[in-house]
N, C-alpha and C positions, 0 to 999 in steps of 0.2 A: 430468368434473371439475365442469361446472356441473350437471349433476343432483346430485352428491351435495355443493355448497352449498346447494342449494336443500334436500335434507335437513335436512341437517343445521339450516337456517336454522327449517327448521318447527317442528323441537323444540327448538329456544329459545323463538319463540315459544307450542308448548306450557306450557313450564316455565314465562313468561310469564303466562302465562293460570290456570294453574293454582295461582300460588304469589299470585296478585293477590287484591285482599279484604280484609274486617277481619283484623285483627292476622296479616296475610300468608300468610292462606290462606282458601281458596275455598269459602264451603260447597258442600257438596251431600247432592244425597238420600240417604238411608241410613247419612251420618255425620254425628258429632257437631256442634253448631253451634258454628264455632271463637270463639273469646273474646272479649266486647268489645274496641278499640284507641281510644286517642287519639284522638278528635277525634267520634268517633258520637255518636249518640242512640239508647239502646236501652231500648223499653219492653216487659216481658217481663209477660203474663198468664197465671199457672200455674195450672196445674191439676189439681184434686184430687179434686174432683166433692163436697167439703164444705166450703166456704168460699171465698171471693174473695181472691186476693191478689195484687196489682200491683209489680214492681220494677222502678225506673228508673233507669239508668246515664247520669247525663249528661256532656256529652264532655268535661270535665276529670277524669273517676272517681267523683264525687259519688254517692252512691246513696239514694234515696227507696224505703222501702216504702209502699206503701197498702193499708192493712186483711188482718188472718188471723183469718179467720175459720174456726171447724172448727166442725163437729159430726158424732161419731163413729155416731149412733146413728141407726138407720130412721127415717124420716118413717113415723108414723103416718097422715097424712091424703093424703100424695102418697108414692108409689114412688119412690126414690133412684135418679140414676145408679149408674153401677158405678164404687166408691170407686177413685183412685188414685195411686200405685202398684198397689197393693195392699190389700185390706182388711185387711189386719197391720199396716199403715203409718199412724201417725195422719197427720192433715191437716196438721198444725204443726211436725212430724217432716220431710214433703215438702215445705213450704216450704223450712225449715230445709235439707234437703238441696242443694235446686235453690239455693236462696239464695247457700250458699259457694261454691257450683262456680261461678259467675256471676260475684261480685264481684273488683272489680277492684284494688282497692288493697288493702284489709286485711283484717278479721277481723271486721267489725262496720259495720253500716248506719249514716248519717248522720244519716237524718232516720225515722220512724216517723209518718205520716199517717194517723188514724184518721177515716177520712170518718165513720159514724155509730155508737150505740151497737143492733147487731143484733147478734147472735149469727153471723150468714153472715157479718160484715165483723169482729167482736173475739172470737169466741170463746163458747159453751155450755159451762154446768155438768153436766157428768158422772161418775156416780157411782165411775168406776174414775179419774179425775183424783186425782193427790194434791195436797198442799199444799208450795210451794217449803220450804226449809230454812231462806227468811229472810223475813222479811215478813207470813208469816202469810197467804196468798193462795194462791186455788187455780192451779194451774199449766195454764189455758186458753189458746189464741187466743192473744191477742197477748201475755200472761204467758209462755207455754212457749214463743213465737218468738224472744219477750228473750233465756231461757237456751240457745237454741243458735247465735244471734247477738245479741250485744248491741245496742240504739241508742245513739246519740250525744245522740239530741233526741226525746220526743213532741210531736205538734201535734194536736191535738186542737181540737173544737171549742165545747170548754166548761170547760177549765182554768179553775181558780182559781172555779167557780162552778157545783159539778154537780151540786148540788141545786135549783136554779134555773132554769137550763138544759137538763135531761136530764129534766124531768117526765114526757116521752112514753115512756123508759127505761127509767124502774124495774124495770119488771115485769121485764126480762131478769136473770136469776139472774148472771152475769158481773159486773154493772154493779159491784156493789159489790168484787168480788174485782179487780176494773180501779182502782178507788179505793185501795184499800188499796198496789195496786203502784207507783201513781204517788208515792202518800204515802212510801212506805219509801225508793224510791229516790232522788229527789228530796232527802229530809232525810238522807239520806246520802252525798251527793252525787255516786252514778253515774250519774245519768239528769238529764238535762234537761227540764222541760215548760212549753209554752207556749200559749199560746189562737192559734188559725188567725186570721190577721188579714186581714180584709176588705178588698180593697182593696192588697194588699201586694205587690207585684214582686221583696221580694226575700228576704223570709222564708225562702223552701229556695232559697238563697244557695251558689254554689258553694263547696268550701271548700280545689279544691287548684291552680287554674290559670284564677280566674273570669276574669281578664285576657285570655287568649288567646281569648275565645268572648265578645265584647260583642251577638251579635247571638242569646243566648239568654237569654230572660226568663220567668218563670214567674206566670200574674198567680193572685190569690184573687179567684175571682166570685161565690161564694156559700159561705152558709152560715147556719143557724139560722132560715131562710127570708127571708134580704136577698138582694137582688143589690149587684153595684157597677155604679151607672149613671152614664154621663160624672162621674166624681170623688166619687158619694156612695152609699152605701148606703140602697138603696130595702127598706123591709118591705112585701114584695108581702101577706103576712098581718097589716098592720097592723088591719085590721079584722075578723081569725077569727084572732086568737091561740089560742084558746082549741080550734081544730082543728087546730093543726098535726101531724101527725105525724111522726114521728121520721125515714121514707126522708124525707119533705120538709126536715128539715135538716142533712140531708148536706152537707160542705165539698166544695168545687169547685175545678178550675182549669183551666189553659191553658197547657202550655210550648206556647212561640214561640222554635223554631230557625232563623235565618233564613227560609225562605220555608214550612216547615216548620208546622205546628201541631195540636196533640195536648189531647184534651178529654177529662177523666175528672170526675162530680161525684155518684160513689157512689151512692144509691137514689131520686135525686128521680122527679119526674112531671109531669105536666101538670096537678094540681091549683092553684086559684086564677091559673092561667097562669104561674107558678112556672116551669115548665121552660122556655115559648117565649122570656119574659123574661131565665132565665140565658143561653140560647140567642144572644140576639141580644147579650149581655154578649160572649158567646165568638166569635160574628161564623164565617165560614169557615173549614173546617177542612179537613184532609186525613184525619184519622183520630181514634176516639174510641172510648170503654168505654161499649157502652150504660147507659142509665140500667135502675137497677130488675130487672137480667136478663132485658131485654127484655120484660117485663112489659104485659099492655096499655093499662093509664092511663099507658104510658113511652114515648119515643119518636115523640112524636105528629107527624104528619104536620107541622103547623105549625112545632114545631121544628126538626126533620128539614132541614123546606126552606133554615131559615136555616142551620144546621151545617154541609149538604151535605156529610159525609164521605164520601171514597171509599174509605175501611177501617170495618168498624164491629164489635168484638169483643164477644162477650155472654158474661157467665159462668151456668153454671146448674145446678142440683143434680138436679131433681126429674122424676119421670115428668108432666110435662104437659104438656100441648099450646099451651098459654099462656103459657109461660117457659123457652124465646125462643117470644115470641105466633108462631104458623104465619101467621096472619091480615097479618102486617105483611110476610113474605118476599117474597111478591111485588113492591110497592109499593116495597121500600127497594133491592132489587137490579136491579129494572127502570131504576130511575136510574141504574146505574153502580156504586152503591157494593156493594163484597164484602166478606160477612158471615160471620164465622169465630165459630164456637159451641165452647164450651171443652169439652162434655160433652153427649150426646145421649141418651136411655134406646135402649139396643136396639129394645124392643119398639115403639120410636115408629118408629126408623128402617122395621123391620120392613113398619112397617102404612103407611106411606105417605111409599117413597122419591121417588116423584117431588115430594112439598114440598119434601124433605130436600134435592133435589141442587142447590137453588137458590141451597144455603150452600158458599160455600169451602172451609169443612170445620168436621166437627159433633164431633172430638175434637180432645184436644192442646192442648199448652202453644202458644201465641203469643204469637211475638217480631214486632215493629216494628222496623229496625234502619235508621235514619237516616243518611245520608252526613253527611260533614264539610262544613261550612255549610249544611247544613238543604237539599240541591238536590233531593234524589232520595229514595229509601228504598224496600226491600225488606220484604215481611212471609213471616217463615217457622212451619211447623207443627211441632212436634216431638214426637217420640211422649213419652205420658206414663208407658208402658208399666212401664219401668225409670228409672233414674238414668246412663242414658247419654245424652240427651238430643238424640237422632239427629233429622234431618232427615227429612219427611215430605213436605211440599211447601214448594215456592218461588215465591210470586207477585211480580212485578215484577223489575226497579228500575222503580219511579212517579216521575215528576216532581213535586215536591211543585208546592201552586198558585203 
């Protein structure tokens, strides 16, 4: 009799174990990653192997994208990862896909954050692209991510002034097809847009249960080459306006979930001390989108040392050995922090896996998936393979700092 209590007691607490977890069940390796639930933090870095795209679930439902970037066509000067899905599959398409199955409330993103005006973060003109049905605008990046989810808001960070502001831009063939969308929408009033404000806590403002979650804050630490330093915006380029370029004025930020904290600020660098400055804005972190796809003016040891993330994700398209820099793997995981690459070129893996194995992993979409009050968090890899979005590996639960 008592042995088989004791059975039977073990498979409750199996069922226990197994049914516990975001939204009441248990990832694991080889299936799908079950849903966000009430009260997380999920930052999801997908991947396509043609553009950068970020989505953030925060735990009232709320959802931020950052930057879709595509481009369909071979790098002429560097060899491409292997596109995907699929090379059938545009970039904007896999967004779009991974995007619906992810969100959590409706039909349509919140906020749309466009860190800078590149091609890898908003979108390339290509010549099989048509023109949407309204507006008169080619349907790129973050144009064709509009029509297979809509935004609520753009933030950008030169609304109302992009001729002005976007000097370092022009050249990018999107820029104006980006103008024209913002224009139509806007004076028709399905879209929202606004300028990324420096400085602001609460701009991407929760918008379905901010109350229940007062210990999560979202700050803006840069952008257009300011920082926000104790209460002002510093232009670290005050004196080389006239060299800024355009990764250097990427908008930045900082959720802070209770002891939690998460740093994304698009393509900046270590130019004019630009980076170590945002850096020390954003103070310690637990986890972060590298700058620049790891690039080697990114990431520089200086700042590195203030951020001290113990996650650090790099997106990256191209055959080189430079992006994510190989030179920096050692140096950033010999501290502690583990480095998860969104896309690797075969032929890199090939020729020299023992750099390779220094990384957590060099495919796959990754997810960030923070407990309820900011205590702990899990980061999962998930194949990019298809659109079933299964479990590949599972590092932690980490205690955040």
């Amino acid at each position: 009799m008592r042995r088989s209590f004791i059975i039977f007691l073990s498979m409750c607490l199996a069922v226990i174990v197994f049914t516990a977890g975001c939204n009441g069940n248990t990832a694991r390796v080889g299936s799908p990653l079950p849903a966000w639930s009430e009260g997380h933090l999920d930052i999801h870095t997908i991947s396509t192997g043609r553009g950068e795209c970020l989505l953030v679930i925060l735990p009232d439902g709320t959802t931020i994208v950052v930057d879709a970037g595509e481009f369909s066509r071979e790098s002429k000067s560097y060899g491409n990862v292997a596109q995907r899905p699929n090379a059938q599959t545009r970039p904007t398409k896999a967004f779009g896909d991974y995007i619906r199955h992810f969100l959590p409330k409706s039909d349509s993103v919140d906020y749309f954050n466009l860190s800078h005006f590149h091609m890898d973060h908003m979108g390339n003109i290509e010549p099989e692209y048509t023109k949407s049905a309204e507006g008169d605008y080619i349907l790129s990046g973050v144009m064709a991510l509009y029509h297979q989810v809509p935004f609520r808001e753009v933030i950008d960070r030169a609304y109302g002034a992009y001729d002005s502001l976007a000097v370092q831009a022009m050249s990018v063939k999107s820029l104006p097809e980006y103008k024209k969308f913002i224009s139509h929408h806007t004076a028709h009033g399905t879209l929202k847009a606004t300028r990324f404000e420096l400085g602001a806590v609460n701009q991407f403002a929760m918008r379905y249960n901010a109350e229940a979650y007062p210990n999560l804050t979202i700050e803006n630490i840069c952008s257009n080459g300011y920082v926000w330093d104790n209460g002002k915006a510093v232009d670290v380029y005050e004196n080389n306006r006239e060299n800024i370029r355009e990764n250097a004025a990427s908008c930045g930020f900082v959720i802070r979930y209770g002891a939690f904290d998460f740093f994304t600020a698009g393509d900046i660098g270590d130019y004019y001390d630009l980076e170590y400055r945002v850096a020390l804005a954003a103070g310690d972190v637990d986890a972060a989108k590298a700058n620049h796809h790891l690039s080697p003016h990114s990431n520089c040891q200086k700042a590195m040392g203030v951020l001290k993330p113990e996650v650090l994700v790099a997106t990256s398209f191209y055959h080189r050995e430079i992006q994510p820099d190989q030179s920096k793997f050692g140096w950033i995981t010999d501290g502690g922090c583990r480095l998860y690459c969104t896309s690797v070129s075969e032929k890199l893996l090939e020729a020299q896996p023992e750099v390779y194995s220094l990384c957590s992993a060099t495919s796959g979409h990754n997810v960030i998936r923070v407990a309820p009050n900011g205590d702990s968090y899990t980061v999962y890899t998930l194949d990019d393979s298809d659109s079933e979005y299964r479990v590949t590996k599972i590092d932690g639960p980490f205690t955040s700092k």
